[in-house]
N, C-alpha and C positions, 0 to 999 in steps of 0.2 A: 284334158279328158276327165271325164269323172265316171262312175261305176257305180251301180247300185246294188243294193241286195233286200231280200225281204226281210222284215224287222216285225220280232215278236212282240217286243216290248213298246210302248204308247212313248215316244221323245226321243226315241234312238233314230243315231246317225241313218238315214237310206241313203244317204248320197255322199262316197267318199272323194276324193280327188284321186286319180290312178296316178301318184307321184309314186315312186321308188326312195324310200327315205326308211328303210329297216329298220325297226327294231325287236329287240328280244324281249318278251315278257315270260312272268311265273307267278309263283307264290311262295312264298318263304323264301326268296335268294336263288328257288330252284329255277333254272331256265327249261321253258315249254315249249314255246312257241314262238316261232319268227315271223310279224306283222310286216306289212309293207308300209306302212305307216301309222300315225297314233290313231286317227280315224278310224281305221282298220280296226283295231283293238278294242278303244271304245264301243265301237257298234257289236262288236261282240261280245264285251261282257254287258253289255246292254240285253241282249237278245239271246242271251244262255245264260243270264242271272252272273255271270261270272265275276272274280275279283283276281284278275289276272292284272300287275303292274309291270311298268317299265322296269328291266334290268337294266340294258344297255344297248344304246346304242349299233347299229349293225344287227348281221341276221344272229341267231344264235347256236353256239360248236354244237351242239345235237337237239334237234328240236323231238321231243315227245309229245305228239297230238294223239286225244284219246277220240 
């Protein structure tokens, strides 16, 4: 199955696959937010300007989404 979403940004992902493969991302080591997968992620610092990177693997112990 695949998922889409609206994309602000001109070359971002609109089409992610709806796989279950979490992970955590932040900035500086800090954990934010927990994607469903790296698409997931991607498409959003694509389309909120963002520089959110992989921390690890799985979802993450407390996610703070602003």
């Amino acid at each position: 199955m695949l998922s889409s979403s609206l994309c602000r940004g001109e070359g971002c992902p609109e089409i992610c696959p709806s796989v279950w493969q979490p992970l955590c991302a932040g900035v500086g080591g800090v954990e934010t937010r927990t994607f469903s997968n790296m698409c997931q992620m991607v498409a959003h610092n694509c389309n909120q300007e963002a520089a959110l990177v992989k921390i690890k693997d799985g979802v993450c112990d407390k996610d703070i989404q602003t």
